[in-house]
N, C-alpha and C positions, 0 to 999 in steps of 0.2 A: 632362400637363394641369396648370395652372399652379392654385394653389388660391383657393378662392374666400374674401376676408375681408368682414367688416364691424366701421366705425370707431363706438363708442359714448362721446357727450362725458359725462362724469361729475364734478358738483361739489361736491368734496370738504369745502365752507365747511361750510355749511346746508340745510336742504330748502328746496324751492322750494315756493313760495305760489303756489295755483290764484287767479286772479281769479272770485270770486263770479258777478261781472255778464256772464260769458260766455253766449251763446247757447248752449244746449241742440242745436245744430244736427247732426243725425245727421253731416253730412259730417265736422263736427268732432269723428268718435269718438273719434280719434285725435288732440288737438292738441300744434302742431308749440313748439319753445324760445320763438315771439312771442306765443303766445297765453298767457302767463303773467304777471299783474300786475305782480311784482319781480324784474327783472331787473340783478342789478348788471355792468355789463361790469367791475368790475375782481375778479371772483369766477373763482377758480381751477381751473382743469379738466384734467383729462387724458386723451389718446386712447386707448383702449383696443381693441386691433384684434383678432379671431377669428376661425383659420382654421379654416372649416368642410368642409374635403377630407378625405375618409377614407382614412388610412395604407394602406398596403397590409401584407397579415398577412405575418408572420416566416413563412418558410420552415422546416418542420421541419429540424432536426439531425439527420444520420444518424451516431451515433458506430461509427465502426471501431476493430473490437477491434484491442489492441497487438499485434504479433508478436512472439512471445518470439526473442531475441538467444542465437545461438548461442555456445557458449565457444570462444574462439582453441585454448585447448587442445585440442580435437579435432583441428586439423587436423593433429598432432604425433602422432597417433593411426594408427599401420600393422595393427591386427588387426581381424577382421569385426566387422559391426553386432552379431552375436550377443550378445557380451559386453556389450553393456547390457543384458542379460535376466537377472535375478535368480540364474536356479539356473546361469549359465556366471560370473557373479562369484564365488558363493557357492565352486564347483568352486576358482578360481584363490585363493582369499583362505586356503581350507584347506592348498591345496599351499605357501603363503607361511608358514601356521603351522605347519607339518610340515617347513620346510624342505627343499622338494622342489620341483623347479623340470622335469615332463615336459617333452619338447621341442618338443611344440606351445601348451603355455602359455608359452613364455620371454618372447615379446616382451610377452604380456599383463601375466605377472605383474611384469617389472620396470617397465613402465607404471604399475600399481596401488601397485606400493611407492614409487613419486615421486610420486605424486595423494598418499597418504598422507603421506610426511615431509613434503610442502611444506604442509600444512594442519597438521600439527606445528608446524611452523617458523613459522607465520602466529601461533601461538595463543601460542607463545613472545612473539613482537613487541606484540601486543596486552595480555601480562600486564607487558611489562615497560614499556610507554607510561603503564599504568596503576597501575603502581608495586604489584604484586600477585604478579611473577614470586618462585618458594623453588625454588633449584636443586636441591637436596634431595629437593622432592618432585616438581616437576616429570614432567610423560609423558614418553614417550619411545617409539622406533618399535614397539619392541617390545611393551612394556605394551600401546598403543592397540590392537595386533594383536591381542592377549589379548583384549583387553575385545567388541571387535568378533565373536572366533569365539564367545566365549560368552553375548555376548546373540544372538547366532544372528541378525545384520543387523536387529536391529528394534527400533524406536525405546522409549526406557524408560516415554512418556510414552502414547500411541496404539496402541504395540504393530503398527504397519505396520511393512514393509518401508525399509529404507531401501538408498541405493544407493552403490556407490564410483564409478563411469563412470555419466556424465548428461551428455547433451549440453548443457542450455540453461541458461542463467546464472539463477542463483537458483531450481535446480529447490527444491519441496519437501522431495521426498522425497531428498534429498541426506544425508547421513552427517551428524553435527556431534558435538561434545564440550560437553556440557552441563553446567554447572558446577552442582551441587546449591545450593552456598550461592554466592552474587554476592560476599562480602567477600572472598573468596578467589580465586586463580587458577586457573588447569586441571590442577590437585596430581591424583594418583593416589589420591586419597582423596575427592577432591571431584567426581569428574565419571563423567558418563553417556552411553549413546549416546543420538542423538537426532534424529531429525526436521528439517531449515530451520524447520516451518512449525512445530511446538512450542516449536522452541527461541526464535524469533523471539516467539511466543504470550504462552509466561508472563512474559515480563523479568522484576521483582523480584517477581511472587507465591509465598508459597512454595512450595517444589515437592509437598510431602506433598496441599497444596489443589490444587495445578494435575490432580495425577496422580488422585484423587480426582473429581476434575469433569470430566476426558478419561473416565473409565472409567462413568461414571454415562451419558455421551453415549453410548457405545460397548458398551455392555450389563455391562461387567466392574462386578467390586468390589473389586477386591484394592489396594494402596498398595506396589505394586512388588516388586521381590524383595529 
């Protein structure tokens, strides 16, 4: 349906002057540009056109939630779905720190110890991009192992679970090496386990505040161990 306008001339000069001597005449309730004493034709006007059709309303948006993006590294993955369940990681990560490899964890655990160097290996490249790598102190497979049996899988910051095997890219609850001070690299002096979603949380707050303000959420009150 095409819209309906209306053209209105408007003179931009001066006001226009009623002639006095007009009749009072009802028809003339309304009088039209001739019925006005001065009229100058060389007085400047311009069309001003109003479409009076009523838009049709926006259609709601219906936003569709994202699906989360599984990791390639799964499908390099030959042992059962189990082993994403907390207490079959926990099982395999202890036999990695004991040095003990039963034969139905083989494919698991040497699976878990490549997840792990190569997040090693990652935190290496990140320190030394940012000019913060000290070979010195630097982790190493070992160490991380260490740190990991003994905070017993749980983040330094929320105290959740965290996990080694996670299917979907950017889980949360994913492992990380939390660097206590940011001036520093991921020294054996300087770092925590921790959470994605913490680690990504505090950036540069300090950690004493961050740990502090997680635990006041969470019912705790303690400032780590």
């Amino acid at each position: 349906m095409e819209g309906t306008t209306k053209s209105v001339l408007v003179d931009l000069t001066k006001p226009l002057v009623v002639d006095k001597s007009l009749n009072k005449n009802p028809s003339t309730e309304n009088p039209s540009i001739e019925n006005f004493s001065t009229v100058d034709k060389s007085l400047s006007t311009k069309s001003l056109s109003v479409d009076l059709t009523k838009k049709p309303k926006k259609e709601d948006k219906t936003i569709v939630p994202k699906v989360k993006a599984i990791r390639k590294e799964t499908n390099k993955w030959h042992f059962d779905n189990k082993y994403l369940e907390f207490d079959k990681q926990w099982e395999c990560l202890s036999a990695i720190n004991k040095k003990l490899q039963p034969e139905e964890l083989q494919e698991v655990c040497r699976e878990m110890k490549r997840q792990i160097q190569n997040k090693v290996s990652s935190y290496k490249m990140q320190d030394i991009q940012k000019n913060k790598y000290d070979e010195d102190k630097f982790v190493d497979f070992n160490f991380v192992i260490s740190l990991l049996v003994n905070k017993e899988l749980n983040c330094f910051y929320c105290r959740e679970r965290v996990y080694l095997f996670y299917n979907f890219v950017r889980e949360n609850k994913q492992w990380t090496l939390e660097r206590i001070d940011n001036n520093f690299g991921h020294n054996k002096d300087n770092v925590e386990i921790a959470c994605l979603n913490c680690n990504i949380r505090r950036r540069t707050m300090y950690y004493e505040r961050f740990v502090f303000t997680n635990q006041i959420i969470s019912g705790g009150f303690f400032l780590g161990e």
